[in-house]
C-alpha positions in Angstrom: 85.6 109.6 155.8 82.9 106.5 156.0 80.1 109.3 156.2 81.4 111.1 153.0 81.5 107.9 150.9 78.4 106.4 152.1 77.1 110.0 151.1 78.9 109.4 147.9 77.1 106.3 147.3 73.5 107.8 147.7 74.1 110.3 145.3 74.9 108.3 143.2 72.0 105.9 143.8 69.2 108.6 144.0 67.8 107.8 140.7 68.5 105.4 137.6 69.5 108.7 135.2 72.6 109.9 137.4 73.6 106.0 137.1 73.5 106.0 134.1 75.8 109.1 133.1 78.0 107.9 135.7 78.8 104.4 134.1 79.0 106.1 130.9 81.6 108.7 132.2 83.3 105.6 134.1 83.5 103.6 131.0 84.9 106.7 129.2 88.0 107.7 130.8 90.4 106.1 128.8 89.2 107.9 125.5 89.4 111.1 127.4 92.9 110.2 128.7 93.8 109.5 124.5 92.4 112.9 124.1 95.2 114.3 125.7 98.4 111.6 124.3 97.5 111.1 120.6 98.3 113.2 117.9 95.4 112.7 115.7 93.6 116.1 114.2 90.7 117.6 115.6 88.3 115.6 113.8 89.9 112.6 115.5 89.8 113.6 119.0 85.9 114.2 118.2 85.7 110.4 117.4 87.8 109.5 120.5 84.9 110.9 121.9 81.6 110.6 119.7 81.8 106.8 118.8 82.8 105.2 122.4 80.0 107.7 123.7 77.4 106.7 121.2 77.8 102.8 121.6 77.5 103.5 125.5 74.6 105.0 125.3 73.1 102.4 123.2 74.8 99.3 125.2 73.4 100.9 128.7 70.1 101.7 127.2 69.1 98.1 125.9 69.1 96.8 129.9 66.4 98.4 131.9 68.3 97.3 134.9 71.6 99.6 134.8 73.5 98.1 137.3 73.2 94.6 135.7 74.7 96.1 132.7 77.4 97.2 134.2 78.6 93.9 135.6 78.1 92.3 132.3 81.0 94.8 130.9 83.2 93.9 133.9 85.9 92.7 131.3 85.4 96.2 129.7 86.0 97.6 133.1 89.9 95.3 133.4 90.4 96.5 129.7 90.3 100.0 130.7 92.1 99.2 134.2 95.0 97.8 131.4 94.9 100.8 129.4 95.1 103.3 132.2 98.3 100.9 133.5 99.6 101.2 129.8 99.1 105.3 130.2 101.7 105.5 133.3 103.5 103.4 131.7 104.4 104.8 128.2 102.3 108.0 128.2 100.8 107.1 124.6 98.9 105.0 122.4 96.5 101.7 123.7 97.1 98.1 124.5 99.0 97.0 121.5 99.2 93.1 120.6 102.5 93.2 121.6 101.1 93.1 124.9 98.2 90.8 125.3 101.4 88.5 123.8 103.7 89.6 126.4 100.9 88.8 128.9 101.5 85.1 127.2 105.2 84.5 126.8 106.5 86.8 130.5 106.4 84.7 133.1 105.8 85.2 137.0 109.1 86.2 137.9 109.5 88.9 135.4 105.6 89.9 135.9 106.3 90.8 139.6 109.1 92.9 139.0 107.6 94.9 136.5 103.8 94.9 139.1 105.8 96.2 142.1 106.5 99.4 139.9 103.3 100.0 138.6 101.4 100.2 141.8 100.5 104.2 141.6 98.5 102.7 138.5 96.8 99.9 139.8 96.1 101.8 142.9 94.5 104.3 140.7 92.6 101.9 138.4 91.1 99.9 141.9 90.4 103.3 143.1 88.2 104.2 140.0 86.9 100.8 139.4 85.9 98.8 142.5 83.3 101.6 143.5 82.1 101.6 140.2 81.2 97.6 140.3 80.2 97.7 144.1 77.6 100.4 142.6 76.6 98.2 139.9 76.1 95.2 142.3 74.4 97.2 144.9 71.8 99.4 141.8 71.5 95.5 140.7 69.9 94.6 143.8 68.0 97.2 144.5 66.7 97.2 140.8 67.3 100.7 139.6 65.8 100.5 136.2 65.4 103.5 133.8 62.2 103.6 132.2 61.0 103.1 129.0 61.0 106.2 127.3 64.5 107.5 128.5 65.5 104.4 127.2 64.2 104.8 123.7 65.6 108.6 123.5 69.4 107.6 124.7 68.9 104.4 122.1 68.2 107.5 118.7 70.5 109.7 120.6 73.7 106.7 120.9 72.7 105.6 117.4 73.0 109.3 115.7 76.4 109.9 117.8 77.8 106.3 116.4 76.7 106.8 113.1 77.8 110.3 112.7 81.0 109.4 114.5 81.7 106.5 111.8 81.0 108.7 109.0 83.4 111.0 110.0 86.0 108.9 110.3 86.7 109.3 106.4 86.9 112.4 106.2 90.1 112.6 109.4 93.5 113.5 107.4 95.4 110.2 107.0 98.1 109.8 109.3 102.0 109.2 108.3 101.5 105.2 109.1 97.6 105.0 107.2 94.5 106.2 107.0 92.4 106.5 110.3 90.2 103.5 110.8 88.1 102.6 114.2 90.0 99.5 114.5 93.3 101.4 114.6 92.6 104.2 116.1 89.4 104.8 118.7 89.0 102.8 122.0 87.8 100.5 123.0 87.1 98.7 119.9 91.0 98.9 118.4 92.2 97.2 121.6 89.2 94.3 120.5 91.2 94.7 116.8 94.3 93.9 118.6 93.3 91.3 121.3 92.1 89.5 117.8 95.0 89.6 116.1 97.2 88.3 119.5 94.9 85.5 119.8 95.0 84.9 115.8 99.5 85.2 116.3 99.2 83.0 119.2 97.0 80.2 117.0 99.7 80.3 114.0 102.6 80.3 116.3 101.3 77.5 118.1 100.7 75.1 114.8 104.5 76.1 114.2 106.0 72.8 114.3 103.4 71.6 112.1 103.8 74.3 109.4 107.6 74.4 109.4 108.3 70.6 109.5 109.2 70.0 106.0 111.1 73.0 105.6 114.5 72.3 104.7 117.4 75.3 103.6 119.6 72.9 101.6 122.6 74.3 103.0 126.2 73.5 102.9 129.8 74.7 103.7 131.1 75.5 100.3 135.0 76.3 102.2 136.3 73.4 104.0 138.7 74.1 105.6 141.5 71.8 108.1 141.2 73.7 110.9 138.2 73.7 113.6 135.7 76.0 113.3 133.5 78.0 116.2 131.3 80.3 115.4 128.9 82.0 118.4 125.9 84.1 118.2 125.1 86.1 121.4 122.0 87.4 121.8 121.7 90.1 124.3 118.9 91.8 126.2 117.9 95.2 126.5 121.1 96.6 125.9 120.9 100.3 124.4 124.3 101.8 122.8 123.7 105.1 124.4 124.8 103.3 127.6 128.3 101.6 125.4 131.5 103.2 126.4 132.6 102.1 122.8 129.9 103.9 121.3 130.7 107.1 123.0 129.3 107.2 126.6 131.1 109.0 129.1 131.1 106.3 131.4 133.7 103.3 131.3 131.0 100.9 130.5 133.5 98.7 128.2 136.8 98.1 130.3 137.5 94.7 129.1 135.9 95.1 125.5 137.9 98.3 124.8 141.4 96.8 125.0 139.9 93.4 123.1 141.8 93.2 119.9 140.2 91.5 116.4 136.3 93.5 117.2 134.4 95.3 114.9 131.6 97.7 115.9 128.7 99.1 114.1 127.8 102.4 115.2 125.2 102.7 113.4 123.3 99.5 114.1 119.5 99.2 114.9 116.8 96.4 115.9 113.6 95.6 113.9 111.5 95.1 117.3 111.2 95.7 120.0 109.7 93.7 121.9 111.6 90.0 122.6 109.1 87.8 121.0 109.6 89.4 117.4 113.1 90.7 118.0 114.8 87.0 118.8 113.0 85.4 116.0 114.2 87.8 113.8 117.8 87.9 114.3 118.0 83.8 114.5 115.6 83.5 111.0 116.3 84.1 107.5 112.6 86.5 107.9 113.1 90.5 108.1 110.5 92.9 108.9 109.2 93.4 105.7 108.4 89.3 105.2 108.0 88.6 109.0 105.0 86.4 107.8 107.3 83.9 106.1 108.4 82.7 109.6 105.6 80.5 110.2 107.0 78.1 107.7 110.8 78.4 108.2 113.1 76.9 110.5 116.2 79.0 112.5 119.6 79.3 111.0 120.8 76.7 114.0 119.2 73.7 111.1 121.5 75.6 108.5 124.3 75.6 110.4 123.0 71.7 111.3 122.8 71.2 107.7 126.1 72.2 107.1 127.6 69.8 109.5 128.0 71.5 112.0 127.2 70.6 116.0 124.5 73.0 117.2 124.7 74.2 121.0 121.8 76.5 122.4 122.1 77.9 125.6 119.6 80.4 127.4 119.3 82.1 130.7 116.0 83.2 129.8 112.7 81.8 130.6 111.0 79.6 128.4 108.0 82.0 126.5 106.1 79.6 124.3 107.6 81.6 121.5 109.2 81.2 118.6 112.6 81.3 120.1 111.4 78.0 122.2 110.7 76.5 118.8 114.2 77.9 117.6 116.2 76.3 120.2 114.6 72.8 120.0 116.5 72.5 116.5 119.7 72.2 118.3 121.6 69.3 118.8 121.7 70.1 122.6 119.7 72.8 124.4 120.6 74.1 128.0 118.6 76.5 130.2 120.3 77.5 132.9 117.5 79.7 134.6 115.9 77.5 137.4 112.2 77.5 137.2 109.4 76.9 139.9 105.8 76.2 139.8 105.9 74.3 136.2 108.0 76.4 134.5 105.8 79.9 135.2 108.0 81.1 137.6 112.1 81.1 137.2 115.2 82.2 139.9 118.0 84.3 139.3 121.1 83.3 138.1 124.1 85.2 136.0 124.9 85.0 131.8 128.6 84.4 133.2 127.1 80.9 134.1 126.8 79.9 130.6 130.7 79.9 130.4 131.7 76.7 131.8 129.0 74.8 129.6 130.7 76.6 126.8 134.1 75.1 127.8 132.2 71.5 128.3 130.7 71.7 125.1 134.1 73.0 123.2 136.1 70.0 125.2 133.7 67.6 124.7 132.6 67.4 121.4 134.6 67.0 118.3 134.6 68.8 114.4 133.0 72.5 113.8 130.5 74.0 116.2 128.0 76.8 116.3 126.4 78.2 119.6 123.9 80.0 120.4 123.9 82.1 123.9 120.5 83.7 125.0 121.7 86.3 127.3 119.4 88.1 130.3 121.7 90.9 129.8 120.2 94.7 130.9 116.8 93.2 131.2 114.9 95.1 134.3 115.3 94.5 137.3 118.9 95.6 136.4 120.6 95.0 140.4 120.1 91.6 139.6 121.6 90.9 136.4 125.2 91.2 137.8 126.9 89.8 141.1 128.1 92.4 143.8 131.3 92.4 142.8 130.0 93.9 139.7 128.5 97.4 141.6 130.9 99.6 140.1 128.7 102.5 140.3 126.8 103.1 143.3 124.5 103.4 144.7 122.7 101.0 142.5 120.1 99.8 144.9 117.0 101.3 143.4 114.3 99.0 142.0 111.0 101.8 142.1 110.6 103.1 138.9 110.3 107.0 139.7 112.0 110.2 138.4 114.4 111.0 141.6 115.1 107.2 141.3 116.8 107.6 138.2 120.3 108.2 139.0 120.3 105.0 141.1 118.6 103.2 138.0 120.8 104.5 136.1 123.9 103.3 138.3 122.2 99.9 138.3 122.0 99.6 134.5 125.2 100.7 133.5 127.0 98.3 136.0 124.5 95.3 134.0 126.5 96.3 131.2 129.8 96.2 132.8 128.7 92.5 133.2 127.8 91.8 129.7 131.8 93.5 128.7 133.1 91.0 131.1 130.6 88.2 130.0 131.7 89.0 126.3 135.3 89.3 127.4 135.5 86.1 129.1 133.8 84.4 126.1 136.2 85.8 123.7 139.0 84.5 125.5 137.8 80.7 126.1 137.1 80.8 122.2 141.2 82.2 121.7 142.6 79.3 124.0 140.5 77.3 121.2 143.1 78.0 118.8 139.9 77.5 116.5 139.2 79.5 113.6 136.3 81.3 115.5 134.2 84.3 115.3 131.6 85.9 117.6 128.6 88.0 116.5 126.8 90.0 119.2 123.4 91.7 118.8 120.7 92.7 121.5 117.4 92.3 120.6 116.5 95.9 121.6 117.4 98.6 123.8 116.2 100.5 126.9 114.0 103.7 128.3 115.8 104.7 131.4 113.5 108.2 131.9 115.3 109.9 129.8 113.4 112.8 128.9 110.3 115.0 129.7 108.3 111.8 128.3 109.8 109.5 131.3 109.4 106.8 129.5 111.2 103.6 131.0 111.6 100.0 129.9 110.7 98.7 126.0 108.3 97.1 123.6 105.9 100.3 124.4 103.2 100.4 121.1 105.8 102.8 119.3 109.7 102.7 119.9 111.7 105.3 121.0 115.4 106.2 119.6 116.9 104.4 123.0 115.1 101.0 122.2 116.1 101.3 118.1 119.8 101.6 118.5 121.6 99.1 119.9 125.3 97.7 120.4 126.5 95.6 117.5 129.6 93.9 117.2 131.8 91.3 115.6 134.7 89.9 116.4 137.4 87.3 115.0 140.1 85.4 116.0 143.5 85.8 114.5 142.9 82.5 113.1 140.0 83.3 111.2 141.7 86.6 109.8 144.6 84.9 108.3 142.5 82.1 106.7 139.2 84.2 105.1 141.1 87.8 105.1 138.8 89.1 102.9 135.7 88.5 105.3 137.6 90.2 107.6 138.7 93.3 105.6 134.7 93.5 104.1 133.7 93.5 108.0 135.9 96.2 108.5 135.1 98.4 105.1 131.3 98.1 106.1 131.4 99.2 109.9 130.8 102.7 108.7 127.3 101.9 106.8 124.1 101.4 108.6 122.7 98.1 109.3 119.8 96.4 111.5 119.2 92.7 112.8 118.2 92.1 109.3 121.5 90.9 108.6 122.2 88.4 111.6 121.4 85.3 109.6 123.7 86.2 106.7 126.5 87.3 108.5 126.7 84.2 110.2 126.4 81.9 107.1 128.6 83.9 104.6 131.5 83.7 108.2 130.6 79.8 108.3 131.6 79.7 104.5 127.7 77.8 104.2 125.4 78.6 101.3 122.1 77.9 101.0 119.4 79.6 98.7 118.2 81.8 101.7 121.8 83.9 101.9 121.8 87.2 100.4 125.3 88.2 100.8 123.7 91.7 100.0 123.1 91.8 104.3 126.2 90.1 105.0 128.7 92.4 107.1 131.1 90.0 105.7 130.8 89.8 102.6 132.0 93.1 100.1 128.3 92.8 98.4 126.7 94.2 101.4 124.8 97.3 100.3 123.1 99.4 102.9 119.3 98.7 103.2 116.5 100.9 103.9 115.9 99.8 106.9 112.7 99.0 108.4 110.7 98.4 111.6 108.1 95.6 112.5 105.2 97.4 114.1 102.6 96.2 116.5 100.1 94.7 113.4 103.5 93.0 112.2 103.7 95.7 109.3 107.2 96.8 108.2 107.5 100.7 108.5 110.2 102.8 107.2 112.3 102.7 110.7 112.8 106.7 110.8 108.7 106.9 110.7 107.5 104.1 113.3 106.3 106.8 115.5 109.5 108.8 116.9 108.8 112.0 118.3 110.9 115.0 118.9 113.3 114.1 121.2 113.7 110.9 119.4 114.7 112.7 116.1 116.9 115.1 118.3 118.9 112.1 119.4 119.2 110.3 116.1 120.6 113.6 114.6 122.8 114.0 117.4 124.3 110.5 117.0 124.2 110.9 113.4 122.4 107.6 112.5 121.8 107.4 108.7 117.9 107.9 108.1 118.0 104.7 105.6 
């Protein structure tokens, strides 16, 4: 084995030429991998091709030392090692800024669990990589140069192939999202594009407080009422209907929930992300997809609520992500985490959503007049044995934590058992809001749902560059108490009349003012599934460049379309 790669290694290192085709074809593999997972004509493949290929051949050419070149594009070199990670993971598309932000708000904790599944990948990238840089260091040393004149002819060669690449690029068919542009759609220089726009998303989000300070919604409760009034939003995590006993699944997934009485379920319910960052934000702000860049001056609807007199709770057993939901729970009158952290907050421990209960009791004894929580759930978010206490293991075995096709079963198990937990959590958290004797209401929404392998495509996970039909539709439910139906009956009957129609996270923030009886210049009773104005939306979907598509064309394939036909979501 040592003799063949130390032959290896002088072949390689015979002459400068051979070098030089072989860091080209190095640097190169992840626009022949696109060749092969994007649907783009033939004219666009070409250019996956013909424009990487002629600005390699012009950036290798302008150093007569080869291997010196090479180490200068070492952060090409972890940029490709990303992309080929990306591949295994989603089987599509390129680093999207969804990710160089996840790579910003996911902490260590999370990271590992996802790393210790990808390793096939990032064997594979250190496989194809570390020779290539050992090559470069040693051709760097020896000083392998090419000469002048092959240098000049690859320079007119990479120049005619770059040129002629970008002129063709307006003559590719559009697409259904756009025309074809470089920056969208040929590597490496739309993962640049995107890496530009993260950074540009992470400056604006940043200068937040600044920007939103003197935002104010003017709100107030228009009802008063004698009684005391609770109102909760839960936010969930990862939680996919397919996978809800009350929205069909042939597993008891929903013991508790199912014999619950005063709940009202959307069938036909879906996110606008979906990916955390954007999702959260989304359901907690007036915003939607189609103004998402409004955000960066509002506040959450926990300071309408606080407006409105009411005493604002935010409680989160998720990580802190330097996001906007960070930002969002700060305008509470009290803010718990109750996810431990280590290591200055980069790293976090375990601990169960049922946790959150007791501080909901403390909160609910303790404090006096009308209250409004928010609970930040972990819910179904991977690794899913450890969202749930033993106890909790209904199906078994459950154990499995490697992301791999005979693994799914076990996965499977795992992750329908997590939603046992959130039924109980839910259960448990209707009933300490009953003992209230409150006029109280609960609004539950994930932020998105799940891939659990669930086709040919073995796609797992979510917030992959373009969603699937699992991570669109997702479990959301109202309930009331007894109390609130006698005193606002015709809430209650318009929440009822409108479970049938199709809704999206779009209409979180309403709901929950028009059910607080608290009116501000921001509520559009239009998206309230309270009120009987609400009119069924066309709904749409915030894509990776924060664009609002038409939901039913955000890049669904096949299977997905299969699926949304056989559930029979509404295509507005």
């Amino acid at each position: 084995m040592l003799h063949q790669t130390v032959r290896l290694f002088q072949y390689f290192l015979k002459n400068s030429r051979q070098l030089y085709a072989f860091f080209i074809l190095v640097n190169l593999i992840p626009s022949i991998l696109l060749l092969f997972t994007e649907p783009y004509p033939f004219i666009g493949k070409v250019l996956l091709i013909g424009f990487p290929l002629g600005i390699y051949l012009l950036i290798f050419a302008s150093l007569k030392n080869i291997g010196l070149m090479q180490l200068l594009l070492i952060p090409q070199l972890v940029l490709n090692a990303f992309q080929i990670v990306i591949f295994y993971l989603f089987g599509e598309s390129v680093i999207a800024v969804d990710m160089f932000l996840n790579l910003a708000t996911t902490n260590v904790s999370e990271a590992g669990e996802l790393l210790n599944n990808l390793w096939p990948a990032i064997f594979l990238v250190c496989l194809l990589y570390l020779p290539t840089i050992v090559f470069a260091i040693i051709s760097c040393k020896k000083k392998i140069h090419l000469s002048k004149k092959f240098r000049q002819k690859a320079v007119i060669l990479g120049l005619i192939i770059a040129l002629a690449s970008y002129g063709l690029t307006f003559t590719v068919p559009h697409k259904p999202n756009g025309a074809y542009r470089l920056q969208y759609d040929v590597f490496p220089i739309n993962i640049y594009y995107n890496l530009h726009l993260a950074i540009q998303k992470w400056q604006r989000s940043k200068h937040y407080p600044v920007s939103s300070k003197d935002f104010s919604f003017h709100a107030y409760q228009h009802t008063q009422i004698p009684d005391r009034e609770i109102y909760v939003l839960v936010i969930g995590e990862a939680s996919r209907a397919a996978n809800w006993s009350l929205w069909g699944y042939e597993r008891e997934t929903n013991p508790l929930l199912s014999t619950t009485s005063g709940l009202v379920l959307y069938p036909d319910a879906i996110t606008q992300a979906n990916a955390t960052h954007k999702s959260v934000p989304l359901i907690l702000s007036a915003v939607h997809a189609d103004n998402f860049k409004l955000i960066y001056q509002q506040k959450s609807l926990i300071t309408a609520f606080r407006e409105a007199d009411f005493q604002t709770i935010f409680i989160s057993n998720q990580p802190p992500n330097r996001s906007f939901t960070d930002y969002f729970a700060a305008e509470a009158d009290f803010h718990e985490n109750i996810r431990p952290t280590l290591n200055g907050g980069i790293s976090s421990l375990n601990n169960w959503d049922g946790n959150m209960l007791p501080l909901v009791q403390h909160y609910i004894d303790s404090l006096p007049g009308n209250l409004f929580f928010v609970l930040h759930t972990y819910g179904s978010h991977f690794n899913y044995q450890e969202r749930y206490p033993s106890p909790f293991a209904h199906f078994k075995p459950d154990h499995a934590t490697e992301i791999e096709a005979k693994n799914r079963q076990q996965l499977i198990n795992a992750y329908d058992n997590s939603i046992r937990y959130t039924d109980y959590f839910l259960h448990c958290l209707i009933q300490t809001l009953n003992s209230t004797q409150a006029v109280t209401a609960l609004y539950y929404s994930p932020d998105h749902g799940e891939d659990l392998l669930d086709d040919e495509r073995k796609r797992f996970l979510h917030a992959s560059p373009h969603p699937t039909y699992y991570q669109l539709h997702i479990p959301l439910l109202l309930w009331f108490s007894e109390a609130y139906q006698h005193t606002f009956p015709d809430r209650y009957a318009a929440a009822w009349h409108n479970r049938s129609l199709p809704v999206s996270t779009s209409s979180a923030f309403h709901t929950l003012l028009d059910m607080a009886s608290i009116n501000t210049p921001w509520l559009n009773t239009e998206y309230s599934l309270t009120s009987p104005k609400y009119k069924a939306q066309r709904r749409m979907y915030l894509n990776d460049h924060d664009q609002a598509v038409y939901w039913y064309q955000s890049g669904l394939k096949k299977q997905d379309r299969e699926m949304i036909e056989k559930k029979k979501l509404d295509h507005r």
